[in-house]
N, C-alpha and C positions, 0 to 999 in steps of 0.2 A: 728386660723390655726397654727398648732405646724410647725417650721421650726428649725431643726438639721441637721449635716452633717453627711450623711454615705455615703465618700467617698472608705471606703474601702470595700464596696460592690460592686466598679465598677472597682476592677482591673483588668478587663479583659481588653488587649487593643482596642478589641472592642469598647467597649464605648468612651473610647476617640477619635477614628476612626469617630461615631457617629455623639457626641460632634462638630468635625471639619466640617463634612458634613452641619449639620445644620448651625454652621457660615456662612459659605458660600455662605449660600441660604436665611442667614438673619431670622432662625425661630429657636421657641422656640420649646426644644423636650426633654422628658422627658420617664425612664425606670417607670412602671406603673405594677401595679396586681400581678400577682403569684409570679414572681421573687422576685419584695420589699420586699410581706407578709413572701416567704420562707429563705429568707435570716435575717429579723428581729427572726424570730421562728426556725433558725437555724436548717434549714428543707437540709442544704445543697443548691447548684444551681442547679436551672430547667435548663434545656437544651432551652426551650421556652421563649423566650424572649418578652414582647408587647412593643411596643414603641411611642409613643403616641407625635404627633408636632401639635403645633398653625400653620396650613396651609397643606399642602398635602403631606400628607404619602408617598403616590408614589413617589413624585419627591424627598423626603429624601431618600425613598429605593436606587432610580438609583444612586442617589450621593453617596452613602454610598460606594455601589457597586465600581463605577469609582477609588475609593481610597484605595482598597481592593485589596489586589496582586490578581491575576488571575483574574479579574474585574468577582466574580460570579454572575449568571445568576439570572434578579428577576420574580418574579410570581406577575404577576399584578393581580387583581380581581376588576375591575371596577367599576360594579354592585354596592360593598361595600367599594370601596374607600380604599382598603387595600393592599398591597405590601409584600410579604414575599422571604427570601434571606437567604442561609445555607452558613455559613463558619466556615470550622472543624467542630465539631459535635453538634456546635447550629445552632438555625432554629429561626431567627428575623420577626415579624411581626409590622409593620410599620403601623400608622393610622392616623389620622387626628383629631384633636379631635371635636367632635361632640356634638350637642345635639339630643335624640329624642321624637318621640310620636309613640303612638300605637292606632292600632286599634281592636277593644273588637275580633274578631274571628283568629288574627294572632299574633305569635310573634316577626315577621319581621318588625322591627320599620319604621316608614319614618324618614330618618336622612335631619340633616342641621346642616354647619359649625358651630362650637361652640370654647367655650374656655379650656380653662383647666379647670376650676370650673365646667362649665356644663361636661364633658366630666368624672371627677369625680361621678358630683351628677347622672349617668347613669348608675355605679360601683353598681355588686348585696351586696355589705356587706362591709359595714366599713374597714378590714383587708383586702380587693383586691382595694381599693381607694387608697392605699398609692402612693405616687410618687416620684423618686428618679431625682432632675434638671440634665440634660447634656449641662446646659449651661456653658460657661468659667468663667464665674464672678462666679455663685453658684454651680460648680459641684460638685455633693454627696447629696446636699441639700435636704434633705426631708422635704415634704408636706402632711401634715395629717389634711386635714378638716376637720374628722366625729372623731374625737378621735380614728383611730383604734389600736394606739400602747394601747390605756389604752385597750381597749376590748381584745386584745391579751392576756395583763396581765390578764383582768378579766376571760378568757377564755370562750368569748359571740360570737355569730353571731350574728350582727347586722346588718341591714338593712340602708344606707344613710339618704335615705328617708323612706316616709310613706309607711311600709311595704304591706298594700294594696295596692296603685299604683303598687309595685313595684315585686311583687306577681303576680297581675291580669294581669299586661302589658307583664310580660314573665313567664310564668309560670314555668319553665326548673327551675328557681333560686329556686325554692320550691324544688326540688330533689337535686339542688347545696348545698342548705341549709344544706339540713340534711346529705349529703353525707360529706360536710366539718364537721358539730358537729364529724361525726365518726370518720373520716381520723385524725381530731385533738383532738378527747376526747374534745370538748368544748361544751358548751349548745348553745341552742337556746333560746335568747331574751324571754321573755314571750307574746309580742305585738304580734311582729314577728313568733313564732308558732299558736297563736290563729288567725294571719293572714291566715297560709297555712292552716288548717285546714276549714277555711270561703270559700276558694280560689280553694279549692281541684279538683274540678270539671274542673277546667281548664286546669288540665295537657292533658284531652282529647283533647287537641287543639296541641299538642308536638308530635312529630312526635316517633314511638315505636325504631327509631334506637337512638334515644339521651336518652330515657328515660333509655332505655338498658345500654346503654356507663356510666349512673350513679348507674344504679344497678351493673353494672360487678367494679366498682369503689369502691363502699360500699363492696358487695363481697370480693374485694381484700384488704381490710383494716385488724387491728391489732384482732377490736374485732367487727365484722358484727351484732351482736344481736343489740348494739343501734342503727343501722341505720335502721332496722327492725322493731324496736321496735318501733320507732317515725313515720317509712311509718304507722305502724297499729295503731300511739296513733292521726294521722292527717287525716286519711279513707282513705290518697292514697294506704295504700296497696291493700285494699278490690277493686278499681278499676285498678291496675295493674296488683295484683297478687290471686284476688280472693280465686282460687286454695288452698291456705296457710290460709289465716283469716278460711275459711269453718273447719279448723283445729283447731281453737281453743273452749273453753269449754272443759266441764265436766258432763257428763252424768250420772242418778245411777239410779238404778232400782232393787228392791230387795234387798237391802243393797249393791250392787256390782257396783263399779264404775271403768272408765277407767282412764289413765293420759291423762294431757292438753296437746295433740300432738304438739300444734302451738309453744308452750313455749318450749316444749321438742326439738323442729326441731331446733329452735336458740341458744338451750345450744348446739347441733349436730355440728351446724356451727362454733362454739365460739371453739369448740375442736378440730375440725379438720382443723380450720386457725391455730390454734399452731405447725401444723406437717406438714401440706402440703401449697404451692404456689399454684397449680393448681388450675385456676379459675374452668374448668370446673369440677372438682374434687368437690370444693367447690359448685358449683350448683346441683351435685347429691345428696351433702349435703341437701342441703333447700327443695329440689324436694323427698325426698328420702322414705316421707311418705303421698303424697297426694292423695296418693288410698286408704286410711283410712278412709277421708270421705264419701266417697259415698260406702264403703263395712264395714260399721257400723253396726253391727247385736247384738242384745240380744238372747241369747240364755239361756232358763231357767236355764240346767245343766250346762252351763261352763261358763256362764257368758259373757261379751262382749266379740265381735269376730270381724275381721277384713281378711276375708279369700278372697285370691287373690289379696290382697290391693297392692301386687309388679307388680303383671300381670297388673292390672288397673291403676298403678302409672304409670309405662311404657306406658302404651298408652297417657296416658296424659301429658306425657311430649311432645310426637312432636304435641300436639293439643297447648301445652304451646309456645314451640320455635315458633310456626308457625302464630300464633296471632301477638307474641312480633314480628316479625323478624328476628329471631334468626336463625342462621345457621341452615340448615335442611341435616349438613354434617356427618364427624364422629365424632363431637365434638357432634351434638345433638345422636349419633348412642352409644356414651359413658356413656354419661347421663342415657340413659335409660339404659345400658346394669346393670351399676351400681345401678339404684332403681330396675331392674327386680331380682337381685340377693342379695340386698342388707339384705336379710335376712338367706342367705347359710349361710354362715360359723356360725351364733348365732347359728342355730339349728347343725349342724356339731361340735361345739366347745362342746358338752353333749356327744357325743360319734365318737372319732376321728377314722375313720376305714381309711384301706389305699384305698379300689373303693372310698370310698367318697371322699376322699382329691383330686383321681386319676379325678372323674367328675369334680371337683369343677375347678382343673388347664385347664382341656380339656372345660370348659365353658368360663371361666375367661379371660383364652389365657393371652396375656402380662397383661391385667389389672388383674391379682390378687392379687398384690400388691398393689395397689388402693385398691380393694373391701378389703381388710383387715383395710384398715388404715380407711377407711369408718365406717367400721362396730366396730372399738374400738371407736372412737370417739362417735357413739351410745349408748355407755353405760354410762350413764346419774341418774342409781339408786346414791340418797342419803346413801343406806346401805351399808356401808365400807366393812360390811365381802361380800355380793354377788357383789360389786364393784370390790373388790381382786381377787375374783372367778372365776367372767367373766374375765379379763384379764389374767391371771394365764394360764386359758381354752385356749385364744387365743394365749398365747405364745407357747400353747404345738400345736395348728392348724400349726402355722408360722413353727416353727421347722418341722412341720411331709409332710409340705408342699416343702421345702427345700430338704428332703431324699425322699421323694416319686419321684421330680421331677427330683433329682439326677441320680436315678435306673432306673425312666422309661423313661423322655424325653415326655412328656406329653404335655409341652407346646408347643403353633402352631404346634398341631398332624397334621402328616402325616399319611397317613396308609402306613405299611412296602411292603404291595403287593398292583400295583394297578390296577383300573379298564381295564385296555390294559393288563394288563399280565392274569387278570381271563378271557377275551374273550381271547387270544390265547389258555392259556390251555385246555379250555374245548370247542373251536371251536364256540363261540359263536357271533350273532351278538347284536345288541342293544338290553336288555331284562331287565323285571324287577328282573332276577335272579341274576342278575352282583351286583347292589346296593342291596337285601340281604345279598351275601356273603360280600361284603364290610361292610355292617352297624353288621353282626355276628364278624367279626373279630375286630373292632372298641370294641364291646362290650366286648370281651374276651379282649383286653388287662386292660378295664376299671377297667373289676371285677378281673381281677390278674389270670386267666387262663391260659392265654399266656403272653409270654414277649413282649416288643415294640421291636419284632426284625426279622429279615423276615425272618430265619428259620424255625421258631415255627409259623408264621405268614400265611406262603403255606403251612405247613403242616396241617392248621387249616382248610386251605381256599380248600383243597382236600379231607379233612374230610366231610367238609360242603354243599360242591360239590356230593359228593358220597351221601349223605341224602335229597339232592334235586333232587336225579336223574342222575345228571348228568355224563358224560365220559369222560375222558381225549382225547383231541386229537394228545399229543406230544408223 
């Protein structure tokens, strides 16, 4: 067991606040997991703090509390033996250290008091076992049983223990795994992957909102493809994300073949994590072509087709969200607005007219600037001069986007005359002629007929009127 001082990773005075509590009460406690790993790996400090005592959490939480100006308020949780306390803008979770067991259909362990060693060897990966003493005699002291400072250096996930126990008894750490390789550019142990991949079948035991919590986690990392890559190189993706695997291959027929969609969807995401934060941005990403599989057509004249593949991607995403548990709000209402349209502006970008740009803002609404940043990041050809081409194309959409929206006001249309002023003027009550004239005037400003301006707009709307018949009543 490696033992060095990094006391200067506890200068908050928290910890010595800590430190004192535990004297007190006579127990040994210790800063433990993300904070150690991220402060060795210079990840900056987590706001999350674990804290781990030889004896019971709770009663260090309340003592902690009592010596803390404003004695803040703790959150017991019983059930798990755990205590958590916010002061300024960290959040301390306090625990007891433990050992456990499992049983093969849950990942909810039965615990029993344990020591510090057991309560490490129960840590999913060598770099979250670390431990930093808050005792007075060794405070700073680190404790590295599994060697994870070298695995740091070696840039490994490793497992404590036998990566089967360790796998099969929580299966979640098989998503922790690979989500940490991503978050941190490090591999996966070689035991330890041929483990998750044996183990695979277990994550059906994980409940779809954690499973989720580790995809939106991956998602939001530097570079999403290897976290992807390794769901599809272990079969968990084909049982999470089906949808996606169906996407991959290579088809030919004729001499005519298509691209590997699957591969091409994770270059998609690798592009547009460069330019945008937006998780759900980035989900329309990965989502953006899974109507390809199932509207896969050979056609002798034009070769592979994929026709309405946006219209059917879009349905399949709230069949997606709604599985996973995923919001069924306007987070998933975005998602899809973005694959239903995620192919406008490529075919718009060939010949830029100003109704199309005019439909495109009037569909888009505020997301058109998403749907743009989407659909660069789509462009994925290896051929430099149609690489130039395609974005050249889509600077001149951006620009004609900008002036179109200038002149007409286009985004979050209003119509200039509304449905109350066409029943007064032509004395009308509830009829399908109202929404005519309303969807006529909508289309003339679209196609540049009339202006967005309610001059030109009732005079459209009296024109229109008079060709359905109808009479003024004012």
């Amino acid at each position: 067991m490696g033992i060095t001082s990094h006391s200067k990773a506890l200068q908050n005075p928290i910890f010595k606040t800590i430190s004192q509590a535990a004297s007190n009460l006579g127990l040994d406690a210790y800063v433990i997991g993300g904070f150690v790993r991220d402060y060795i790996l210079e990840r900056g400090n987590p706001k999350d703090i674990d804290i781990v005592c030889v004896g019971s959490g709770i009663a260090l939480a309340k003592e902690v509390s009592k010596l803390l100006p404003g004695k803040p308020g703790v959150s017991v949780f019983k059930n798990y033996g755990t205590a958590m306390l916010k002061t300024g803008s960290i959040e301390l979770e306090f625990v007891g250290a433990r050992k456990e067991s499992y049983q093969q259909d849950s990942r909810n362990p039965v615990i029993e008091n344990g020591t510090l060693q057991d309560d490490q060897n129960r840590r999913d990966f060598t770099i979250n076992a670390l431990a930093l003493s808050l005792g007075e005699a060794n405070f700073g002291m680190l404790l590295d049983p599994f060697n994870g400072i070298a695995d740091m250096e070696a840039k490994i996930i490793r497992t404590p223990l036998d990566p089967e126990i360790t796998y099969s008894d929580d299966p979640l750490r098989m998503m922790r795994a690979l989500r940490f390789a991503t978050q941190l550019d490090f591999i996966i142990e070689k035991d330890s992957l041929e483990a998750i991949t044996r183990n695979a079948q277990r994550i059906n035991i994980i409940s779809k909102e954690r499973i989720v919590d580790e995809l939106h986690k991956i998602l939001a990392s530097q570079k999403p493809s290897k976290g992807f890559s390794l769901l599809h190189k272990t079969t968990l993706l084909a049982l999470i994300l089906p949808e996606l695997v169906a996407l991959q291959g290579i088809d030919q027929k004729d001499g005519q073949r298509h691209k590997d969609n699957f591969w091409h969807t994770l270059e998609v995401v690798d592009n547009i994590a460069k330019t945008t934060d937006n998780l759900w941005l980035r989900w329309a990403a990965l989502l953006h072509d899974i109507g390809k599989a199932p509207t896969k057509r050979f056609d002798k004249k034009i070769g592979w087709t994929f026709h309405a593949h946006e219209f059917v991607g879009a349905k399949m995403v709230f069949t997606l969200f709604k599985r996973l548990k995923m919001p069924l709000n306007d987070k998933m209402k975005f998602v899809q607005k973005m694959v239903l349209m995620s192919s406008r502006p490529i075919v718009l970008a060939s010949d830029v007219t100003d109704s199309a740009v005019r439909r495109l803002i009037f569909d888009a609404g505020e997301s058109v600037e998403d749907l743009m940043t989407l659909c660069e990041a789509d462009i994925t050809t290896k051929n430099l001069t149609k690489f130039k081409t395609y974005h050249d194309n889509f600077k001149i959409v951006r620009a004609k986007i900008i002036e179109v929206e200038k002149r007409d006001s286009i985004r979050n249309f209003q119509p200039p005359v509304s449905g109350q002023e066409i029943m007064k003027t032509f004395g009308l009550s509830p009829c399908p002629e109202i929404g005519q004239i309303k969807e006529a005037i909508k289309e003339a400003i679209l196609e540049g007929e009339i202006p967005n301006e309610y001059e030109p707009a009732k005079a459209f709307m009296l024109e229109k009127g008079a060709k359905l018949g109808l009479k003024t009543a004012l």
